[in-house]
VOBA-1610 file (N, C-alpha, C; in pm, whole numbers, padded with zeros to 5 digits, always signed):
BEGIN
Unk+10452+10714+11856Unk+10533+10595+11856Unk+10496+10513+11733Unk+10616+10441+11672Unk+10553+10363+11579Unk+10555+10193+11538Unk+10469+10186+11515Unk+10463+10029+11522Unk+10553+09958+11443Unk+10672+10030+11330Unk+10725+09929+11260Unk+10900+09924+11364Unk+10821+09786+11434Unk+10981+09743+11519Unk+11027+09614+11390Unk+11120+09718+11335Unk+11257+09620+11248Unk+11350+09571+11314Unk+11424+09471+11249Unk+11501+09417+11307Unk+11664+09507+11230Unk+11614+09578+11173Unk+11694+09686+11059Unk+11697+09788+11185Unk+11567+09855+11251Unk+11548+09968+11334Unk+11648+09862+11485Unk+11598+09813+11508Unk+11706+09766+11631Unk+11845+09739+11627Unk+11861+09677+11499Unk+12014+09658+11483Unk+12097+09834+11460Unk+12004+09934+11402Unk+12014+10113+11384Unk+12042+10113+11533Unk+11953+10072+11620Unk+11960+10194+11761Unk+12067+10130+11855Unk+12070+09975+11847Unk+12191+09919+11934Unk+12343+09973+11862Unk+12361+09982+11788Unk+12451+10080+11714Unk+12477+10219+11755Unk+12374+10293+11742Unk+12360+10418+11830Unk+12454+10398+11952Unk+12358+10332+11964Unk+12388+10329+12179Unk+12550+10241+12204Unk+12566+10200+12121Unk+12700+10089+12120Unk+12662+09973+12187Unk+12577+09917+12179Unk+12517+09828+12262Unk+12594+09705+12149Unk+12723+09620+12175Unk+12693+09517+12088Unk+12575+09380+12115Unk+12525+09336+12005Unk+12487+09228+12003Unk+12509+09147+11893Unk+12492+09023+11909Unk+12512+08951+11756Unk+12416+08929+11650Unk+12397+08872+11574Unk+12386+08900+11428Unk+12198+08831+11423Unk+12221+08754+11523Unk+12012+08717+11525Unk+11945+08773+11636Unk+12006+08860+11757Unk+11933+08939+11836Unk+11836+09052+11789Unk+11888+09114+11661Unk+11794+09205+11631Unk+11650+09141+11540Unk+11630+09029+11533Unk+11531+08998+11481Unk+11452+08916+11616Unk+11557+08819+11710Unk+11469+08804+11800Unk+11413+08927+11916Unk+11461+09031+11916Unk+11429+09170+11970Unk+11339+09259+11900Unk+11327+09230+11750Unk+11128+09310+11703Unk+11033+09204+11753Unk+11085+09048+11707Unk+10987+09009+11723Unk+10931+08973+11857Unk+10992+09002+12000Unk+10921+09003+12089Unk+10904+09145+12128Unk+10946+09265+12137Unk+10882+09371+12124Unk+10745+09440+12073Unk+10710+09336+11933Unk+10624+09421+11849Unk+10495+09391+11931Unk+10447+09334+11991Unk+10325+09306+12060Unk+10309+09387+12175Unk+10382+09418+12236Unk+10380+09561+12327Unk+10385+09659+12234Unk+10455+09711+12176Unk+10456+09847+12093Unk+10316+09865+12004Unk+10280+09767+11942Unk+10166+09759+11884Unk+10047+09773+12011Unk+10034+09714+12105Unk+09931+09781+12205Unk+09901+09890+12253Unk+10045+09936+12285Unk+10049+10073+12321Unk+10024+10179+12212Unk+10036+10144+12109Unk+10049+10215+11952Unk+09883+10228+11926Unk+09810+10156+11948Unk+09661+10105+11922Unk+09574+10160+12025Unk+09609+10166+12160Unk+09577+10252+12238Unk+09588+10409+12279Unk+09692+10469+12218Unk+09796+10586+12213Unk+09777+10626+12364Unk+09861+10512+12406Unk+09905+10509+12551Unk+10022+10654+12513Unk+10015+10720+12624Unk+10148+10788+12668Unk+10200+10812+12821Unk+10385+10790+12824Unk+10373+10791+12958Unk+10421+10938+12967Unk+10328+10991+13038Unk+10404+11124+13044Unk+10526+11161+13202Unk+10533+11245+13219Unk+10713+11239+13264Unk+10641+11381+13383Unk+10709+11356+13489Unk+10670+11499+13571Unk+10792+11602+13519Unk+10878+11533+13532Unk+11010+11644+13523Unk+11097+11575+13347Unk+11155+11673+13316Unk+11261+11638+13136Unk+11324+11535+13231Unk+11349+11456+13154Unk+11462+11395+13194Unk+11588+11450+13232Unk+11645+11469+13137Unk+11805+11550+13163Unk+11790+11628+13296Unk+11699+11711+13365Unk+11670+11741+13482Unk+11673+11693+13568Unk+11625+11522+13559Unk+11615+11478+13689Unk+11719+11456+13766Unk+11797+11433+13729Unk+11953+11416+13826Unk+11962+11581+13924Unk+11927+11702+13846Unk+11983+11760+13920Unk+11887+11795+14018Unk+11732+11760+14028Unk+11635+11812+14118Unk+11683+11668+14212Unk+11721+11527+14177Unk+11732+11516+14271Unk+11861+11481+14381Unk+11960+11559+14307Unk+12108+11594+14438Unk+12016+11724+14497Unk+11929+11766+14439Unk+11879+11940+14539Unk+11804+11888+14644Unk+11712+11786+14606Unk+11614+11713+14715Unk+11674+11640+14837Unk+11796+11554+14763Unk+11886+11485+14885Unk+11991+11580+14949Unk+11961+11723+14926Unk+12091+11837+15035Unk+11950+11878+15101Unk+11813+11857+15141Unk+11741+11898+15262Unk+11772+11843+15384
//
């Protein structure tokens, strides 16, 4: 993971995602982000995952037909 949260990189990924926002969210969105990302970045926290994602939907319609 990396510690440089831009307000360039957020205004990139809300784009991605189509997420609109307006024109000073992506700077107030690094700058309260970067203090978590930087902890976790400094620690090399990871969360690891039991199952892929994209999987999980279907293990669990299999779990809810028992």
């Amino acid at each position: 993971m990396s510690e440089d949260v831009t307000p360039e990189r957020v205004a990139a990924i809300a784009a991605a995602a189509r997420v609109p926002i307006s024109e000073k969210s992506p700077a107030h969105i690094a700058r309260a982000v970067t203090p978590t990302v930087t902890r976790y970045a400094a620690e090399n926290i990871t969360v690891p995952l039991e199952t892929e994602p994209s999987s999980f939907r279907v293990l669990q319609h299999k779990d809810a037909g028992r």
